[in-house]
C-alpha positions in Angstrom: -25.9 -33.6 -3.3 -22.2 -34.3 -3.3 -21.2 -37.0 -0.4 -17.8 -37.0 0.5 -15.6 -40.0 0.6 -14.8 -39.7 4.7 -11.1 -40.6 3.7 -10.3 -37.2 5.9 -6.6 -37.5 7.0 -6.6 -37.6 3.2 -8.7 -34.9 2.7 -6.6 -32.8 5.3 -3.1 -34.0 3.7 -4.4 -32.1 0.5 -5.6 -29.6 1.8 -2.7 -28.5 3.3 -0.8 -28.9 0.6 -3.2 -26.4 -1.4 -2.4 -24.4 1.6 1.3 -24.7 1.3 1.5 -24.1 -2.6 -0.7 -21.1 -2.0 1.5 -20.4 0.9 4.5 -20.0 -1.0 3.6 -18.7 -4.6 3.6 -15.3 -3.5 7.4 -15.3 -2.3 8.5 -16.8 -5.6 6.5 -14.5 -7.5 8.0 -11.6 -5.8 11.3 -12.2 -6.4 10.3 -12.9 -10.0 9.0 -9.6 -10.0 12.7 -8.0 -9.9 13.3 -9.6 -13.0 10.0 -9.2 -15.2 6.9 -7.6 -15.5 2.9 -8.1 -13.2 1.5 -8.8 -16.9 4.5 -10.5 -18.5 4.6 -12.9 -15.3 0.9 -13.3 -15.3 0.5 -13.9 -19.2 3.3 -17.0 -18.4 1.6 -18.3 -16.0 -1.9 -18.3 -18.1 -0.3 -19.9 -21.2 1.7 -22.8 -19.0 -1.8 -23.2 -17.1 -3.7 -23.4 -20.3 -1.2 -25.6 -22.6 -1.2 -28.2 -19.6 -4.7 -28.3 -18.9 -5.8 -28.2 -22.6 -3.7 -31.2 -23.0 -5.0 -32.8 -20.1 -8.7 -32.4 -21.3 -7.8 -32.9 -25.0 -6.4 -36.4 -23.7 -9.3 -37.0 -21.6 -12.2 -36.0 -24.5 -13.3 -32.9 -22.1 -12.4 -29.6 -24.3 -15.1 -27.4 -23.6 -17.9 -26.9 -26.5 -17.0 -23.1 -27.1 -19.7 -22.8 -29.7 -22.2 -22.9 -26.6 -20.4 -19.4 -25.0 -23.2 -17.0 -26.2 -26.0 -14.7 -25.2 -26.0 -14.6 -21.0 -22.7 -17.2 -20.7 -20.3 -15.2 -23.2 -21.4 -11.9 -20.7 -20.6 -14.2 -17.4 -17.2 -15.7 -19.0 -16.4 -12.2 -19.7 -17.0 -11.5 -16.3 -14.9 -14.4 -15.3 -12.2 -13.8 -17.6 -11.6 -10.3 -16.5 -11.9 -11.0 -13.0 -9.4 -13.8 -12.5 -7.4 -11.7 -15.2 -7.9 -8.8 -12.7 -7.0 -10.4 -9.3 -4.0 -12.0 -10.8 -2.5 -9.0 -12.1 -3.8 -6.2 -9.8 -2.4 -8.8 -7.0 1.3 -8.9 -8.4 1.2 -4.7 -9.0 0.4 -5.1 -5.2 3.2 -7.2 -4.6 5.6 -5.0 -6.2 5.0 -2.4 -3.5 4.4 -4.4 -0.3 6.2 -7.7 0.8 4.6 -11.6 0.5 3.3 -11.7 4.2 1.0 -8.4 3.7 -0.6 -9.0 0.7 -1.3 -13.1 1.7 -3.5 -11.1 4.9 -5.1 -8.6 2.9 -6.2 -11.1 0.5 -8.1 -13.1 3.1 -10.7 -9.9 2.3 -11.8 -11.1 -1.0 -14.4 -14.3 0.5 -15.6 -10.8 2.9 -16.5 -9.4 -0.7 -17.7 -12.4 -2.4 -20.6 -12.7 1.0 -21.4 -9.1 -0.1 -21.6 -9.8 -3.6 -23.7 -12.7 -3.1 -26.2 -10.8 -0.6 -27.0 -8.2 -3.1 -27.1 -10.5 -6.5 -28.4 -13.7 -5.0 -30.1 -12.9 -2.0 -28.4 -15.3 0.1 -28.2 -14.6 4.1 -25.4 -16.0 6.1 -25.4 -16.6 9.9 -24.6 -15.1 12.8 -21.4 -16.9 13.2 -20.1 -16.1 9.8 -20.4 -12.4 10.6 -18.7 -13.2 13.9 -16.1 -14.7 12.3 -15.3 -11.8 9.6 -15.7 -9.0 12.9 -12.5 -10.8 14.3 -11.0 -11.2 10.6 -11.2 -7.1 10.3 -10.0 -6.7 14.0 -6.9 -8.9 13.0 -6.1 -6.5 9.9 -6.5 -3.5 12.4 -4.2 -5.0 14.5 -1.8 -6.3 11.7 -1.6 -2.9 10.8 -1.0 -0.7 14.0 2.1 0.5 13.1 0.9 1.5 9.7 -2.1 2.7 9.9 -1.4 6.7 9.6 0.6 5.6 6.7 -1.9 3.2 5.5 -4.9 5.8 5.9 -3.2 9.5 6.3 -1.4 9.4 2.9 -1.0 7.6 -0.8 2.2 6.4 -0.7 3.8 2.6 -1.9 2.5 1.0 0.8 -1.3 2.2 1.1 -0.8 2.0 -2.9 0.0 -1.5 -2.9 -2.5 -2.6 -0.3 -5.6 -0.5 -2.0 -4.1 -2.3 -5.4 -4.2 -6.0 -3.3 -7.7 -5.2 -2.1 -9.0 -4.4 -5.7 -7.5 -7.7 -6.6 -9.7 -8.7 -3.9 -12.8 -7.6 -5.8 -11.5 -8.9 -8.8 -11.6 -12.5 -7.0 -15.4 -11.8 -5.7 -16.7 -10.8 -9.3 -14.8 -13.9 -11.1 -16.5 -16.6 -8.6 -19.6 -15.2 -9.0 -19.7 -15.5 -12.3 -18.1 -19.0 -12.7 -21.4 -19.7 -9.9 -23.3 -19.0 -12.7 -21.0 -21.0 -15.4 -21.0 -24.3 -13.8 -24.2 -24.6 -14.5 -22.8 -25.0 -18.0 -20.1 -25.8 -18.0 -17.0 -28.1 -15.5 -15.1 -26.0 -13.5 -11.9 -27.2 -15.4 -13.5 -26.2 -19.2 -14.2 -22.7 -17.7 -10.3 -22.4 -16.4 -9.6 -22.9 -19.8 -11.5 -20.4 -21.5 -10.2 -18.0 -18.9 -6.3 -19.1 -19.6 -7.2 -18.7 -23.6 -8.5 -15.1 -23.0 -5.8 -14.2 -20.8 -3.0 -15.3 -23.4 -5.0 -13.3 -26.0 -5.8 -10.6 -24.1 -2.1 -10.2 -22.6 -0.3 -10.7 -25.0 0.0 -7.0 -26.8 1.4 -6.3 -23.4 3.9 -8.9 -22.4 7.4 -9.0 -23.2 8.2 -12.4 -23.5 11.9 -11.7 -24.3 12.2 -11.0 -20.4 12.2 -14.7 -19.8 15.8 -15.3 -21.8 17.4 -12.8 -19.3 16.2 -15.2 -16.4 18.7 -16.9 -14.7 18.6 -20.9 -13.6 16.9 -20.3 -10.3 14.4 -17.5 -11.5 13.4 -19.9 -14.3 12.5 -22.9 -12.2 10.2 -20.3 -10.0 8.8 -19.4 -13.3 7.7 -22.8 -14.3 6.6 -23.3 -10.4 4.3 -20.3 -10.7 3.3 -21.1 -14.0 2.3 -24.8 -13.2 1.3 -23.6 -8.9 -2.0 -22.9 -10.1 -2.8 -26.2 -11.7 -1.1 -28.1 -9.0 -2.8 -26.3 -6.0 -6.3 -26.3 -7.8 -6.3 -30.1 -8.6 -5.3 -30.8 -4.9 -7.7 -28.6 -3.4 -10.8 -30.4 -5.8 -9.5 -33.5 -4.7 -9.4 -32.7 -0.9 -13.5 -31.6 -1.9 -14.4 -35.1 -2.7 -12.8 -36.3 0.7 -13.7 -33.6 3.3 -16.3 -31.2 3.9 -15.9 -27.6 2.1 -16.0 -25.9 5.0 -13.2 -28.1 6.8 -11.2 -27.7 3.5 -11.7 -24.0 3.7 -10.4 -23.4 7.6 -6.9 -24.8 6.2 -6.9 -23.1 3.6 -7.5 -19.9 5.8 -3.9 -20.6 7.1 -2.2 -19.4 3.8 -1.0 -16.4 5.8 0.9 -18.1 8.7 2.3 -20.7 5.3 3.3 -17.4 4.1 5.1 -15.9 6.6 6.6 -19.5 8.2 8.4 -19.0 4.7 9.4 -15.9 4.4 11.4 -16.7 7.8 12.8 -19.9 6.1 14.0 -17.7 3.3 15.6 -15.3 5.5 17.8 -18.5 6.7 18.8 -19.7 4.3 18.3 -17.3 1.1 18.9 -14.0 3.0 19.4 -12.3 -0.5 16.0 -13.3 -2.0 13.9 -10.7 -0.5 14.2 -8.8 2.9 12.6 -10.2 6.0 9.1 -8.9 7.0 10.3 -7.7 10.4 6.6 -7.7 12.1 6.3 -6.5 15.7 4.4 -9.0 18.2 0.8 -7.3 18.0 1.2 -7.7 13.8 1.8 -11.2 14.5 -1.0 -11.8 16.7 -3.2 -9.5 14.2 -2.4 -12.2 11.5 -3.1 -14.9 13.6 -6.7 -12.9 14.2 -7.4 -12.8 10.6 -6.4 -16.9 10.2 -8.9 -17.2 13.1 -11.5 -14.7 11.7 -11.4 -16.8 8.3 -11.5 -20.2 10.1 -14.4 -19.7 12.3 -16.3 -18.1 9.1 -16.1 -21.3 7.4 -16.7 -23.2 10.0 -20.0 -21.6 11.6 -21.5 -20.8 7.7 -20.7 -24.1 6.5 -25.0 -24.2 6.0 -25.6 -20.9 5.4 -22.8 -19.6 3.1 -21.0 -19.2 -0.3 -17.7 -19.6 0.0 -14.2 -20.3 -2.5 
């Protein structure tokens, strides 16, 4: 069993910046999305992921030995491939329609679907707590939403569109980490990014339009190279906040991604007014968010022994 280091003010330092580059990414990748395309933005940010981490491993002696991917693990890294592919993409058609803060609080759904997923593959139970803990998650989204939810529920327009396409993205997370479950008993966690970043550069790629990228100005290009390398970044802090602090203490930070989110959006309504338009959530929104932060945090707190979680 892995034993943490104890080094926790470390361990919390990284985690919170995970938390903070996760925070973020979604305000830079909207107002990316003005200038290119969900799959054009995704298949960038798969090949600038891959060419940096296939360096790094090349470097290291740890490419991944592809000619083991057969039988059972080519079906799971197909699972994994198109469910990252899927979250990332279906995530940014989301985006398009709703604003940063929205889709960072729908998101916090996806560890609600990867418990279900893992009840009815794996048989796993979860406590009392953890269910408490997701009760008050989906009472926070209720209230989040209370001045939306005729909108939200009564008819299909652009912003029940882009929250039903943030929730499938949702699903797309859940199926993806249960599969790599499955890889990583194969393969490291970092050799199964890259098979993922490969198959997403090949499998984009009939559908990007790379050209967009040369119509990009100074500052969309530097959120283009911070979105590209985000995911590396936030992914190598948040395995080495692992190895100094407990998962499920690493996990309640990270639940704050939402409040990171829209703590920024305000920041950019200071000072970058014409970057995006300001959320402009009432006071029961706000506190609905702040119940989905707490709904997250308490279920990784109280199922830290009796849960699955990212």
């Amino acid at each position: 069993m892995h034993t943490v280091s104890g080094r926790w003010r470390l361990g919390l330092l990284l985690s919170l910046g995970t938390t903070l580059l996760w925070g973020v990414l979604p305000i830079a990748q909207k107002v990316l999305l003005q200038s290119m395309s969900p799959l054009t933005l995704t298949w960038f940010r798969f090949l600038m992921a891959g060419l940096v981490l296939g360096l790094w491993l090349a470097a290291r002696g740890g490419m991944p030995a592809f000619g083991l991917i057969r039988g059972r693990t080519a079906g799971l890294m197909a699972v994994a491939v198109l469910g990252l592919l899927g979250n990332y993409v279906f995530y940014l058609l989301g985006l398009a329609y709703v604003s940063p803060g929205t889709t960072q609080v729908v998101i916090q759904l996806a560890p609600v679907f990867l418990v279900l997923g893992s009840m009815a593959l794996f048989h796993e139970r979860f406590s009392a707590g953890q269910w408490l803990g997701y009760g008050v998650l989906c009472a926070g989204l209720l209230l989040f939403f209370n001045q939306r939810l005729v909108e939200l529920f009564g008819s299909l327009g652009e912003y029940s569109l882009g929250v039903g396409l943030v929730l499938v993205s949702g699903v797309s997370w859940a199926g993806y980490a249960l599969a790599q479950k499955q890889l990583l008993k194969a393969f490291p966690s970092s050799a199964i990014m890259l098979c993922i970043y490969i198959a997403g550069v090949v499998l984009l790629g009939p559908f990007a339009e790379p050209e967009q990228a040369l119509a990009l100005n100074g500052r969309d290009l530097i959120l283009l190279a911070f979105c590209g390398l985000n995911t590396l970044i936030a992914y190598g802090c948040f395995a080495e906040a692992l190895a100094h602090w407990e998962a499920s203490r690493v996990s309640a930070v990270l639940a704050l991604g939402p409040l990171m989110t829209l703590l920024a959006m305000e920041l950019v309504g200071v000072f970058v007014p014409d970057w995006l338009a300001p959320e402009s959530l009432s006071a029961l929104s706000l506190a609905g968010a702040a119940l989905v932060v707490s709904g997250s945090m308490l279920s990784a707190l109280l199922g830290a022994k009796g849960g699955a979680r990212r």
